[in-house]
N, C-alpha and C positions, 0 to 999 in steps of 0.2 A: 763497509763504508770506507772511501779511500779519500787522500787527497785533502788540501784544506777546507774544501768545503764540501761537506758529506753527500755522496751520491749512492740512489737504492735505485734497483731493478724491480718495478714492479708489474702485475699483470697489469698495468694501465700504461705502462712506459717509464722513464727515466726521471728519480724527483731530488732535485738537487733543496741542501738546507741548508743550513746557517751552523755555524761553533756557537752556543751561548759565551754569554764573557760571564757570567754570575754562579758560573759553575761547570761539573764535569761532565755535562750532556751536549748533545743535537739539537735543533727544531728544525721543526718542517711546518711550518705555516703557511694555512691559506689552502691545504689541496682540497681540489674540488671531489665528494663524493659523489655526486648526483648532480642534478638540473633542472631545474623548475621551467613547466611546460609552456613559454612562453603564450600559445595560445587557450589555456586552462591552467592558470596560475596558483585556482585554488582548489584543482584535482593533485594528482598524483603526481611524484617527481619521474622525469626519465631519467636511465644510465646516463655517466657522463663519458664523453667520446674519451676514447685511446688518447694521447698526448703525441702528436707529431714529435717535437720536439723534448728537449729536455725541461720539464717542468720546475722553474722556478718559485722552491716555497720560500719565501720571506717576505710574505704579508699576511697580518693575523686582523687587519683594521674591520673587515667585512662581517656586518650585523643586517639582520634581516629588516624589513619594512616595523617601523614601531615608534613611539614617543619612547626615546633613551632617558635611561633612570636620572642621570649625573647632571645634565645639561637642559633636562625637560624638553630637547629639542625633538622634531620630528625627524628622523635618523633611515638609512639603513635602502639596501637596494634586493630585489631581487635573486642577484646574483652573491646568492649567501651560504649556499648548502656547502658550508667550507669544515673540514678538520684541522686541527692543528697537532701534530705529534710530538714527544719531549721526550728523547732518547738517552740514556744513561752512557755515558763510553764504555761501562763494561758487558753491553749488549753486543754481542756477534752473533753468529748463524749457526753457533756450537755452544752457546750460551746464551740461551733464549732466556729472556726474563718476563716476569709476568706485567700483565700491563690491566690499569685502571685508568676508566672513562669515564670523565665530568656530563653530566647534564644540569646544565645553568637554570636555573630558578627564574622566576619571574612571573607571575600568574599563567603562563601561557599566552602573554600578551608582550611582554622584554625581556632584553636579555641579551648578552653574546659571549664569546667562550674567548676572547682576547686578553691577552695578557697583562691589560689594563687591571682587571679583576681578578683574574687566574693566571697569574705568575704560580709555574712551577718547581721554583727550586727548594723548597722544603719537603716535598713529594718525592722528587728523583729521585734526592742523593741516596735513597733509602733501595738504591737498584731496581726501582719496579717503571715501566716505563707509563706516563701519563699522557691523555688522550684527552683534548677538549671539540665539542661541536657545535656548530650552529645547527638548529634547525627553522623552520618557518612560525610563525608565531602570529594571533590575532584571527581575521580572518581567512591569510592565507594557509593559516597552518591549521587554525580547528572549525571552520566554518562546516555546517554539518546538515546535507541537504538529504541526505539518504537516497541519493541519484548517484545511477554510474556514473555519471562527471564528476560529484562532490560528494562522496561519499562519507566526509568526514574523516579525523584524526590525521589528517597529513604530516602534521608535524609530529606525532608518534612516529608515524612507518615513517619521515624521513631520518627520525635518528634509528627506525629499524635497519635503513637503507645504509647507514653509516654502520653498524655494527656488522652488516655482511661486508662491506667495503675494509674489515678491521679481518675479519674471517678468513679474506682472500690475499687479504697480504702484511698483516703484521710481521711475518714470518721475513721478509724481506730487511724489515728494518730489526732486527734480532730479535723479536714479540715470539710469546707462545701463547699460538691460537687458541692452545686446549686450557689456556690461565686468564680469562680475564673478566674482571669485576666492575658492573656497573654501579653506578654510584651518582646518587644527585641530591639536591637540596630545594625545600617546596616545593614549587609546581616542578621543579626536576626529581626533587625524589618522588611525589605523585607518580611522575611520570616511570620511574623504575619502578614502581608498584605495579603500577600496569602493566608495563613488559613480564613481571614476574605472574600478572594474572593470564597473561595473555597467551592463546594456542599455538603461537607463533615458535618454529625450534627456537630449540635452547642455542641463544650465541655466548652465553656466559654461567660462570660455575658460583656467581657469588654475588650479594647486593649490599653495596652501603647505602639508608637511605634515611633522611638526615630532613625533618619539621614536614613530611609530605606523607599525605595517603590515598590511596585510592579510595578507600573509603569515606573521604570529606566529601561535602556537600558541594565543595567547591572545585571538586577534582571529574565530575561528569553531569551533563546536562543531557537533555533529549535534544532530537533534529530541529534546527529552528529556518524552517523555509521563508520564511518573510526576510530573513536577514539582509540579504543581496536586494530585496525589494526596498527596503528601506532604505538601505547605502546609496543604492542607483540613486531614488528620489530625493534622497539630500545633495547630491550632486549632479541635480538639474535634467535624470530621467526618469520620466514618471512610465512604469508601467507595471503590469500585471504580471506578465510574460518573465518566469524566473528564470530560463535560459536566455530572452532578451535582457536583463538585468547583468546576468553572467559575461555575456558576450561585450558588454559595454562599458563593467567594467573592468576585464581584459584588456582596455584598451587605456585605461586612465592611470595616472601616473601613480605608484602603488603611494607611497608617502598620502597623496589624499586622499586615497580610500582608507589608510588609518585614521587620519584626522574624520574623516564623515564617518567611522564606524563608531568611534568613540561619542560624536556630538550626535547620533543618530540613537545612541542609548545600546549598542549591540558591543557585550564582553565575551568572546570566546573561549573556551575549555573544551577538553575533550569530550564526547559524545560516545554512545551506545547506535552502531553502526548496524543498519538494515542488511539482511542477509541477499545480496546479489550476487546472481550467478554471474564466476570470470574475475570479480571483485574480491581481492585478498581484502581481509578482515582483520580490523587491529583489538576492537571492546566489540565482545558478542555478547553482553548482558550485564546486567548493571552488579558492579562491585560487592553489592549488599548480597548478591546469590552464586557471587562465585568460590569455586573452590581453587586451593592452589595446588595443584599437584607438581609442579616445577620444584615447591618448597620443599620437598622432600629431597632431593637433591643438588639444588640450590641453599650454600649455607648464605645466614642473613643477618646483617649487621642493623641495627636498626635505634633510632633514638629522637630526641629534641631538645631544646634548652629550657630552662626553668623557668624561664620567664618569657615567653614566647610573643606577649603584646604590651611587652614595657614601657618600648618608643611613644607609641601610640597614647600609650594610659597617660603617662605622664604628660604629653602635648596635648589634652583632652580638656576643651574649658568647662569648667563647669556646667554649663546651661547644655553640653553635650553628652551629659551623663546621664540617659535616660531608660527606664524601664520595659520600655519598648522594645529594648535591646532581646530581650526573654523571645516574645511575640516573634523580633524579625531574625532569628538565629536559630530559632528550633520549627518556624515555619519554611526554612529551606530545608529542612531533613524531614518534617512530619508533616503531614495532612493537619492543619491544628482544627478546623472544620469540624471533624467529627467529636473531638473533645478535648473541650478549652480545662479539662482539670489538668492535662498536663504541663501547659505554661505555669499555671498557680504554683504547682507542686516543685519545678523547677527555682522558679523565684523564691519560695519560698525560704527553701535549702541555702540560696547562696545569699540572699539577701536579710532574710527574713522577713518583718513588716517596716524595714526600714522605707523611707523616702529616696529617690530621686537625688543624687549630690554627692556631696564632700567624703560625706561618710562610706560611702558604696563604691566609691571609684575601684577598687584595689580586688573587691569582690565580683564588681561587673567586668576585671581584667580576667580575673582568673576563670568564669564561666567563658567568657569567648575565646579565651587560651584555651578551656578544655572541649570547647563544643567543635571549634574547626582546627586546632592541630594534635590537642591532647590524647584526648577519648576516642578518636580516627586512629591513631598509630595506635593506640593499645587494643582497640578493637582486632585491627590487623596481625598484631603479635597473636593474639588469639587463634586466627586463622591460619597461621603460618602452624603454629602448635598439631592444629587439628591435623592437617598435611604432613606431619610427623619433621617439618622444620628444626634445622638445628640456631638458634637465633641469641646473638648477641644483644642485650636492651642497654642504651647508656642514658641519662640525662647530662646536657652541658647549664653546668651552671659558673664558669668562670666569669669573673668582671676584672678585666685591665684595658691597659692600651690600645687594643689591636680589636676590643667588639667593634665590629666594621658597622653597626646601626646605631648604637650609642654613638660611635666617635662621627657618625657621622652628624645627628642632629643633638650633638654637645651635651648628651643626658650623664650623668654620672652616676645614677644611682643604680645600685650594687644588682646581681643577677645578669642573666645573659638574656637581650632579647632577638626579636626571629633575625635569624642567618646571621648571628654574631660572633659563631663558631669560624664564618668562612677566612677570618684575619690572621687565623690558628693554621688554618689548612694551606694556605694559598700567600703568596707576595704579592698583597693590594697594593696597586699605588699611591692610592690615596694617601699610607703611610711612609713619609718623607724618612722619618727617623729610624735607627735598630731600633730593633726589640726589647726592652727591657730585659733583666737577667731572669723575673718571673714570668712575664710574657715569653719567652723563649723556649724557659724550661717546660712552659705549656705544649710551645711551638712544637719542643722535640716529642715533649709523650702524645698526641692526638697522632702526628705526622707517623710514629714510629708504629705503633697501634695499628690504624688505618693500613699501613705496609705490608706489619706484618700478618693480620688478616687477610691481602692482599694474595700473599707470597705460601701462608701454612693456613690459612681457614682459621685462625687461632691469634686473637690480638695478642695476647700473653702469652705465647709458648713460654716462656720463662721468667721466672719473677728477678729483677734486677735492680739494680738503684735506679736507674730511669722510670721503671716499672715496674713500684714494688709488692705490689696486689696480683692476686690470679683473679684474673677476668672471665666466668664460666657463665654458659648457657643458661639461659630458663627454662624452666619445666613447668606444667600447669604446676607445680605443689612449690615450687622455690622458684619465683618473680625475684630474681635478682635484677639489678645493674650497675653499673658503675656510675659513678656520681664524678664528675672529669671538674673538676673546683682549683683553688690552691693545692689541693692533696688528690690522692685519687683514693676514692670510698668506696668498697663493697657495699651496699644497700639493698632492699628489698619492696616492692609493690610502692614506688612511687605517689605522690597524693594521691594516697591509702582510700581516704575515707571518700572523695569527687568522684576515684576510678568505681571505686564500687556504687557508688549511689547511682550513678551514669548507667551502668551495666546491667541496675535494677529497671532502670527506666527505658531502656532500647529493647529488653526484655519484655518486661509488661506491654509498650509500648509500638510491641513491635509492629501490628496489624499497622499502625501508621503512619511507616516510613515510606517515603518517595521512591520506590524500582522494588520493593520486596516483593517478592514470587510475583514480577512483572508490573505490578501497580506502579501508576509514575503519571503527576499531575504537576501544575504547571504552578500553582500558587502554595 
């Protein structure tokens, strides 16, 4: 890279960046890896053409079709399958560094990899070079017909389409191809679960994957063909015909096909994809029966926050605090049909014969904390185990400045809730002020950690004042992890007594879960 404004040769042609001013790297924002099929918008992405010219990265604003989190607005264009690259200066073509890629969160439905949110400079300086992407989201990215046109998981393969596009030319901008670790947060770390379950080659030697699992309830559904039938006919076409549905709207302005998908009742997630010949395949069977054999040589970072539905509990009015919660949270994982002792037995555990209210707030958090992000990721450490995985477990339990979901809806009360970690990893903008001196000192150990897992496979290669714990693997017989607080705590077997009670019950329980050895209903 020469000159004052960094220029790389890559197999797509010529991609000129930007000098950060907030530190000692590059960006390249905005390049396009793919292209959404103008005329099948909500099939498969095409290659993006060679670059006539010299490709000007310095815009990172591009976010795909969705109601954005911050502004509740209806946001974002088509022309979205953008990367943004965040280059160290001590990257050359003789000093290849390793490099780590964000996958943004957001149910599968928002989200964007802008600097707005994911500001890099706490990442770099640590020499590793950082990667954020857009993919499609909603119905353009999980809509799931099990037709060769909609095959579903778009939005999977198009961040698969971005990690080959990292494959073919990292190397260009000083990256080693043979180093790099994906890494995402809920429906993003979900979604790096999945690539980890997935047939698909190996484009990565390593996974950080941070409140997400493939194995939540919420992380895959079946085909749902009516969807595009319903959207049409909220938007004024009524028909039967799901390729005339498709074809019409292909032609409507993507923005209100989110708003009618949302007011039509239709939330997209990934899907368990029909086996069609010619058809690359992203999910060949439901998470519940798969095995990972990548884990075995993929090492795995893996973890969540202690309080994972804090926001939420606490903004919860009382007449909202209902027992029904049991019924409609373990009726999206189990058949509850064949037998209702398993709700009783659940409720009984976390509640006991309490009522409804004041009293149960904190224990009705804690069971929906463990049912959709807790007992999923611990399930998965499990699996990862069985595949002879080498896996790092952490919980974040810090509370300062910078929890990016407390500070947002002004909650103060102590614990991390979900993706409150991300203020530690990333320069939010949201946050006008420094860091505090204990927010900081958080900033450098998660940031330092994450790197250098990144860079040795090993968050702790050496215990130091920074980092003065050795951070070691779990074995089925020692469930460690680190406990990332004011201090940093070696622990073991996290809510001890929920994990196991949970474990008893998906055990016993098992004949009646949703995709086991292929069973899979809709209620």
């Amino acid at each position: 890279m020469v000159g004052t404004k960094p220029l790389v040769r890559t197999t797509k042609g010529l991609i000129q960046g930007l000098r950060a001013t907030d530190g000692d790297y590059s960006m390249f924002l905005g390049i396009p890896y793919a292209k959404v099929n103008d005329t099948n918008p909500f099939g498969p992405s095409l290659p993006y053409p060679d670059f006539d010219d010299v490709f000007e990265a310095n815009d990172d604003t591009a976010m795909c079709p969705q109601i954005e989190e911050f502004n509740n607005t209806i946001s974002g264009s088509l022309d979205c399958l953008h990367l943004n690259i965040y280059v160290p200066n001590s990257a050359t073509t003789r000093n290849k560094l390793p490099v780590l890629i964000w996958i943004h969160g957001g149910g599968f439905n928002f989200g964007f990899a802008g600097r707005f949110l994911y500001g890099p400079k706490y990442l770099v300086r640590n020499d590793i070079i950082v990667i954020t992407l857009n993919y499609r989201l909603g119905p353009y990215g999980f809509m799931c017909l099990g037709s060769r046109e909609v095959p579903g998981n778009q939005g999977l393969k198009d961040q698969l389409s971005a990690l080959r596009w990292v494959k073919e030319n990292i190397d260009a901008f000083g990256g080693d191809p043979s180093k790099v670790t994906l890494f995402g947060e809920s429906a993003g770390g979900a979604a790096v679960d999945h690539h980890l379950l997935s047939e698909q080659e190996k484009l990565f030697d390593k996974v950080i994957i941070q409140s997400g699992s493939a194995q939540s309830s919420w992380a895959v559904q079946k085909a749902n063909t009516a969807a595009p039938l319903r959207i049409a006919q909220f938007l004024g076409r009524d028909t039967a015909d799901v390729n005339d549905a498709l074809n019409f709207l292909a032609t409507v302005e993507p923005r209100l096909v989110i708003v009618a998908s949302l007011l039509s009742g239709n939330f997209f997630v990934p899907c368990i994809e029909e086996d069609i010949e010619g058809v690359e395949r992203f999910i060949s069977r439901h998470p519940l029966n798969s095995v990972v054999p990548k884990a075995k040589e993929v090492l795995i970072l893996n973890g969540y926050n202690n309080q994972e539905l804090l926001v939420p509990y606490v903004n919860k009015r009382v007449e909202e605090l209902s027992l029904d919660l049991f019924k409609n949270q373990l009726g999206a994982s189990f058949d509850l049909r064949k037998d209702a002792s398993l709700e009783t037995l659940v409720r009984q555990f976390y509640v006991g014969d309490e009522k409804a209210g004041e009293s149960v707030r904190w224990q009705l958090m804690d069971f929906e904390a463990d049912i959709t992000y807790n007992h999923p990721m611990h399930r998965s450490l499990h699996k990862y185990l069985q595949s002879e995985g080498t896996v790092y477990h952490y919980i974040f339990s810090y509370s300062g400045g910078r929890n990016f979901v407390k500070y947002r809806n002004n909650i103060t009360e102590g614990g991390a809730s979900h993706a409150d970690e991300i203020g530690y990893l990333f320069d939010v903008a949201i946050f006008k002020e420094s860091p505090s001196e204990q927010d900081q000192l958080v900033i450098d150990r998660i940031t330092t950690m994450w790197a250098n897992f990144v860079k040795y496979g090993d968050p702790t290669p050496e215990v130091s004042d920074l980092l003065p714990v050795k951070w070691r693997p779990i074995t089925a017989d020692v469930f460690t992890y680190l406990d990332i607080d004011r201090q940093l705590t070696v622990a073991s077997r996290p809510f001890h007594k929920r994990m196991a009670f949970l474990d008893l019950v998906y055990k016993a329980y098992k004949h009646l879960l949703k995709g086991y050895n292929g069973s899979y209903t809709n209620n």
